[in-house]
C-alpha positions as CSV (number, residue, x, y, z in Angstrom):
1,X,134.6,-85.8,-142.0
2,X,130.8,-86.0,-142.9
3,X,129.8,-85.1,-146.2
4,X,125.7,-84.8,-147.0
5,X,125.0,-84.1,-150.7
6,X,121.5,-84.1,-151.2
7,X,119.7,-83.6,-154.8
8,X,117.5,-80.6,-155.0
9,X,113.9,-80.7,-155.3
10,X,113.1,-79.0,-158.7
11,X,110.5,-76.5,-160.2
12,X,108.3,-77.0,-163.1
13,X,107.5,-74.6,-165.7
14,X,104.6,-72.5,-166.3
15,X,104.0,-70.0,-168.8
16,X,102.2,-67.3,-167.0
17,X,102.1,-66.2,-163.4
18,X,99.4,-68.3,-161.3
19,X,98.8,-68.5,-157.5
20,X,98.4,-65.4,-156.2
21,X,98.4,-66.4,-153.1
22,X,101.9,-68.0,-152.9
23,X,105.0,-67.0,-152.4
24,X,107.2,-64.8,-154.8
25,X,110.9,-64.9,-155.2
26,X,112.8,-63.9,-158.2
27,X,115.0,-66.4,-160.4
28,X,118.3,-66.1,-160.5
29,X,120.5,-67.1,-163.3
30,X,122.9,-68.9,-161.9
31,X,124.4,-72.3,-161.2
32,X,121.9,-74.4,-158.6
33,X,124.1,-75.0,-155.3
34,X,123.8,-77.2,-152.0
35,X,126.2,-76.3,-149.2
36,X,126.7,-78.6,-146.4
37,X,128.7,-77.7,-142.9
38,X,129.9,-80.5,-140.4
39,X,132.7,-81.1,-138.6
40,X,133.5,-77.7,-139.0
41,X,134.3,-78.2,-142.5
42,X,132.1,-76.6,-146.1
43,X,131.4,-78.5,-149.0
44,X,129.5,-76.9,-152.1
45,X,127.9,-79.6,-154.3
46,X,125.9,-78.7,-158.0
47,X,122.8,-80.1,-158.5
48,X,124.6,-83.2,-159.9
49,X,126.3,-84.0,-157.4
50,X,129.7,-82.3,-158.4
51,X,131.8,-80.7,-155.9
52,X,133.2,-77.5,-156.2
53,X,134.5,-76.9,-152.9
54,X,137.8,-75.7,-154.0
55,X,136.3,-72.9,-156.3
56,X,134.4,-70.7,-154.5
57,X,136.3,-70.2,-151.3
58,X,134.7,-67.5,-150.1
59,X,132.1,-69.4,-148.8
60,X,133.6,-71.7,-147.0
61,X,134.4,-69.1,-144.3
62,X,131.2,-69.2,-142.5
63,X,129.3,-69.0,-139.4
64,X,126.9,-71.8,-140.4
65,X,126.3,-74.2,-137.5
66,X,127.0,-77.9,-137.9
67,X,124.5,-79.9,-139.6
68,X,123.3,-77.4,-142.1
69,X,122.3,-78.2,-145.2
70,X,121.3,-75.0,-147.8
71,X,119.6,-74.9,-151.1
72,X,120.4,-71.9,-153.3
73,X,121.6,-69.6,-156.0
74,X,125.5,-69.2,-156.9
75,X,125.4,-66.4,-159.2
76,X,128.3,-63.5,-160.1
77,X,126.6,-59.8,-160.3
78,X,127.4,-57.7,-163.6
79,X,127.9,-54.1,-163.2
80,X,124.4,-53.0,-163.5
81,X,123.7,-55.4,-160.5
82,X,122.3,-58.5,-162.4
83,X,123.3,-61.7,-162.4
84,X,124.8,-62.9,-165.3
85,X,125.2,-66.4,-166.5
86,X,128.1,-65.9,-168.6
87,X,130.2,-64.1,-165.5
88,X,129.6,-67.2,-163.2
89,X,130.2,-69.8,-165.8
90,X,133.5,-67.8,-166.5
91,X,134.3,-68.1,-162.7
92,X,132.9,-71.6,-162.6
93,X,135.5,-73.2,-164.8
94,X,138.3,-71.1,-163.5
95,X,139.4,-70.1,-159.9
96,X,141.7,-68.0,-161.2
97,X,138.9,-65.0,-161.4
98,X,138.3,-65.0,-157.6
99,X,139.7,-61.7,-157.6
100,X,137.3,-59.9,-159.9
101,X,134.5,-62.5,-160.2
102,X,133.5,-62.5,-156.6
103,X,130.6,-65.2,-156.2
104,X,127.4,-65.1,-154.3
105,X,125.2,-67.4,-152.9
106,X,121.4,-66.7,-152.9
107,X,120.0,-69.0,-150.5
108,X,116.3,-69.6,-150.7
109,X,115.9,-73.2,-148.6
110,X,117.3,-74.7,-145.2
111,X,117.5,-78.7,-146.2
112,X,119.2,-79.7,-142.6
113,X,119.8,-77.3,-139.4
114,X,121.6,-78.4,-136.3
115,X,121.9,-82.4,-138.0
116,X,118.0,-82.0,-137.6
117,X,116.2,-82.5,-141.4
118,X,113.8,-79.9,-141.8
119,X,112.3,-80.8,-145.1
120,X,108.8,-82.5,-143.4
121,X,108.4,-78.7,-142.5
122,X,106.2,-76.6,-144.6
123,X,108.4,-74.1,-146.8
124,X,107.0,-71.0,-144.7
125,X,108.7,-72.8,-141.3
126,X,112.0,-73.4,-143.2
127,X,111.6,-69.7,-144.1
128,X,111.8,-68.6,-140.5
129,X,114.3,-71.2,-139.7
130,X,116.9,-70.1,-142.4
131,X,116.4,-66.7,-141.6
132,X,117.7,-67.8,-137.9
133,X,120.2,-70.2,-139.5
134,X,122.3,-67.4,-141.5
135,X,124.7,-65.1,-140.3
136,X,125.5,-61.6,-141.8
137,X,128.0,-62.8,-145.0
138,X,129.7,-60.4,-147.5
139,X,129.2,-63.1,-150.0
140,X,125.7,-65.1,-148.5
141,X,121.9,-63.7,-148.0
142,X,118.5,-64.8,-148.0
143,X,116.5,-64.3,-150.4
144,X,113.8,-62.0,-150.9
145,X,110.1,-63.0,-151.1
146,X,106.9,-61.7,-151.3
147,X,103.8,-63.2,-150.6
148,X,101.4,-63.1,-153.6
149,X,102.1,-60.1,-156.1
150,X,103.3,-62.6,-158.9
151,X,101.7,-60.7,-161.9
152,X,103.5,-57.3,-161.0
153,X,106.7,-59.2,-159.9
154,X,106.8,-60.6,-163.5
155,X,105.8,-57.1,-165.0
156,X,108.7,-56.1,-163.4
157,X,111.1,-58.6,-163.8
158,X,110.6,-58.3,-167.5
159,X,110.7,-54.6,-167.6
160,X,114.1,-55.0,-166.1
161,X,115.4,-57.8,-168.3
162,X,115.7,-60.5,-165.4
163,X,115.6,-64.2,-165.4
164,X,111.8,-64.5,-164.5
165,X,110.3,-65.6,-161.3
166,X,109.7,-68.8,-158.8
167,X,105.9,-69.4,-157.2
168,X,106.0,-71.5,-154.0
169,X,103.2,-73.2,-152.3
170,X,104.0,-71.8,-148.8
171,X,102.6,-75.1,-147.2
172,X,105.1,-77.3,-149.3
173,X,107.5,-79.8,-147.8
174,X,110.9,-80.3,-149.7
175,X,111.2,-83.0,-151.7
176,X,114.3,-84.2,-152.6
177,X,115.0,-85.1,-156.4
178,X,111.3,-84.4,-157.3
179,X,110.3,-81.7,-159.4
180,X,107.1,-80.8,-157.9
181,X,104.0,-78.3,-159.2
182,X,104.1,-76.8,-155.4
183,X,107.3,-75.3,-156.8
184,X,106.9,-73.3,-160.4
185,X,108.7,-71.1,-162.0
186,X,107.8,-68.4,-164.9
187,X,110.8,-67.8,-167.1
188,X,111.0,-63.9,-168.9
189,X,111.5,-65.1,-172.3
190,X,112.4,-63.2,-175.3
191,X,110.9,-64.3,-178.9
192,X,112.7,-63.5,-182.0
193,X,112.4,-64.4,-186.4
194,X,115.4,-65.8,-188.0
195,X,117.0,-68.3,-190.2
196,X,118.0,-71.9,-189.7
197,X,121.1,-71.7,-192.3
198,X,123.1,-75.3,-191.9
199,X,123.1,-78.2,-189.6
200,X,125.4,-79.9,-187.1
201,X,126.7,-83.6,-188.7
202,X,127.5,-85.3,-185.3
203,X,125.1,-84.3,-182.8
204,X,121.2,-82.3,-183.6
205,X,121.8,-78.9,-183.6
206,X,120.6,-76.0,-186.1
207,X,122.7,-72.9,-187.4
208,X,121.2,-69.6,-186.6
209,X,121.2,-66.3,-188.3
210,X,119.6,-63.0,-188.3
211,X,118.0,-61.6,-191.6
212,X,120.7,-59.1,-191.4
213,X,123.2,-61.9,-191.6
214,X,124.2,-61.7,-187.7
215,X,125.3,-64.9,-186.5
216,X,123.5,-66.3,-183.7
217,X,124.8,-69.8,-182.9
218,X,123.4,-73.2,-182.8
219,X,120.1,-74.4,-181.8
220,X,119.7,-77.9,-180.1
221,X,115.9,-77.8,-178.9
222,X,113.4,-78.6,-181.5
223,X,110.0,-80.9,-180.9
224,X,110.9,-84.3,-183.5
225,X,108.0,-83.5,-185.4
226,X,109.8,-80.5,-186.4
227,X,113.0,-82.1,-186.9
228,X,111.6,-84.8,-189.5
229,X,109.8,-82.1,-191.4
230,X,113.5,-79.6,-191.5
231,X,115.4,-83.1,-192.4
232,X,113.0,-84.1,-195.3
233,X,112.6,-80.3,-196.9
234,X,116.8,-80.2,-197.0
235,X,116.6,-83.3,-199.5
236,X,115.0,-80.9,-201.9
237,X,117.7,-78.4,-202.0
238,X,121.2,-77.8,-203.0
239,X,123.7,-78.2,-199.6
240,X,127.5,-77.6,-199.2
241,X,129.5,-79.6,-197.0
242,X,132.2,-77.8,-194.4
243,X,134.0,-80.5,-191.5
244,X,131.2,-80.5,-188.8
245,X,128.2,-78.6,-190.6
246,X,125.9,-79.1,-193.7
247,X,124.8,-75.3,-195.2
248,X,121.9,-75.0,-197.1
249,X,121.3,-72.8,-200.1
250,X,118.2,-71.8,-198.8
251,X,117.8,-70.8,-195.3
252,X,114.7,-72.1,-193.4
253,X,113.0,-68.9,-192.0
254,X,111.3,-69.7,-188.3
255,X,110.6,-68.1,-185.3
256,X,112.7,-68.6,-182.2
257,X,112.4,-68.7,-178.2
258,X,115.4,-67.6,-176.2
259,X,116.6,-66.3,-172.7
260,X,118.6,-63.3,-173.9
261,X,121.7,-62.3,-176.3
262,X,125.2,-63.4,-175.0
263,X,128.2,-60.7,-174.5
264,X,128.7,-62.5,-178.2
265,X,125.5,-61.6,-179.5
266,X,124.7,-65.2,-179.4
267,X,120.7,-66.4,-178.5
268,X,121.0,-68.2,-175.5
269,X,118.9,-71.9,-175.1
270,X,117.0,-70.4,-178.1
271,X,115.0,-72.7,-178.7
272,X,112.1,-73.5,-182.3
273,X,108.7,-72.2,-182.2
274,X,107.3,-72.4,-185.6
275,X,108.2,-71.8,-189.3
276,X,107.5,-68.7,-190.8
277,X,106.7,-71.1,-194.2
């Protein structure tokens, strides 16, 4: 049997929506997935090359032709119709919620059709060749686009609390393993003030709290500069020691970027900005 994994061409990060005149699709926060069909047989493939066939069975009963390779979405739907991160991972690491986590794949590229490679085809041709390519699906569908209209998709992307949006060059060719500025995406983050409370001994990583006292986890992305100047104002304080964290006396107010709150009230990626000192 024939297996193609093929790494996905990636998107790079703006902060406000640009190219009007592009095409608009909405992000969806999920886990980044490449299924392959040949020889009659499905295999599903994470951006890192990881298969994970066996975990999502309901895609590998398909009417996909041989020789197709997609580019897409897995995401699980919460009940107010969004995709939720937390609902997939939980799916994700056990197959055991097939029953009540029912996965789908958003699929928003055709990387191979009929053993043919399609990606020296401008992204609008690959468009009208997936939209040939898929067959109805109860758990598979095309994604939606628009053509311009990024500023209002983002207004309401963010109104509704969504991941953010993608822009696409419409003339773009696929390339594999790149990340490319003919593919950008505009991510609906959330800004928040808190405190950094303690530290992580092992690894970098930054308690969290709320004014009020609410925990809100550990943070892991801060610019060096940053870190050398938190590091060196700790040596002037009082700390107490617990197994795998250092808490300070005297939190480190500082204001924070984020995705959204977990089910656990937790910030998710959040992520520092700036202190508040």
């Amino acid at each position: 049997m024939i297996s193609i994994f093929v790494s996905p061409m990636l998107l790079q990060r703006i902060d406000e929506p640009t190219k009007e005149d592009w095409l608009t699709e909405l992000k969806f926060d999920g886990i980044r997935l490449i299924l392959t069909k040949n020889e009659g047989f499905t295999k599903l493939y994470t951006r890192h090359n990881t298969e994970i066939t066996h975990r999502f069975p309901e895609l590998c009963e398909n009417n996909l032709e041989n020789g197709t390779v997609l580019d897409g979405e897995l995401v699980v739907l919460n009940n107010e119709g969004k995709p939720d991160f937390e609902l997939i991972m939980s799916r994700f690491k056990s197959s055991n919620h097939f029953a009540f986590l029912t996965a789908q794949f958003v699929v928003f590229d055709i990387i191979k059709y009929k053993h043919t490679w399609t990606t020296a085809l401008p992204l609008i041709q690959r468009k009208e060749i997936l939209s040939k390519a898929l067959h109805p699906h109860p758990h598979m569908f095309e994604i939606k686009w628009l053509e311009g209209q990024a500023d209002s998709y983002f207004d309401a992307v963010k109104n509704r609390e969504l991941e953010g949006i993608v822009i696409k060059n419409p003339a773009s060719t696929y390339k594999i393993n790149k990340r490319s500025g003919d593919w950008l995406k505009v991510i609906n983050y959330q800004f928040t003030e808190g405190l950094i409370t303690g530290y992580r001994k092992n690894e970098f990583g930054l308690l969290l709290e709320s004014f009020e006292g609410e925990l809100w986890g550990v943070m892991e992305h801060m610019p060096i500069k940053s870190r050398r100047e938190f590091y060196k104002l700790t040596k002037l304080q009082t700390v107490n020691e617990s197994k795998n964290f250092v808490h300070l006396e005297t939190p480190f107010p500082c204001k924070i970027r984020y995705r959204h709150k977990t089910s656990k009230g937790y910030l998710r990626i959040p992520t520092f900005v700036d202190w508040l000192i």
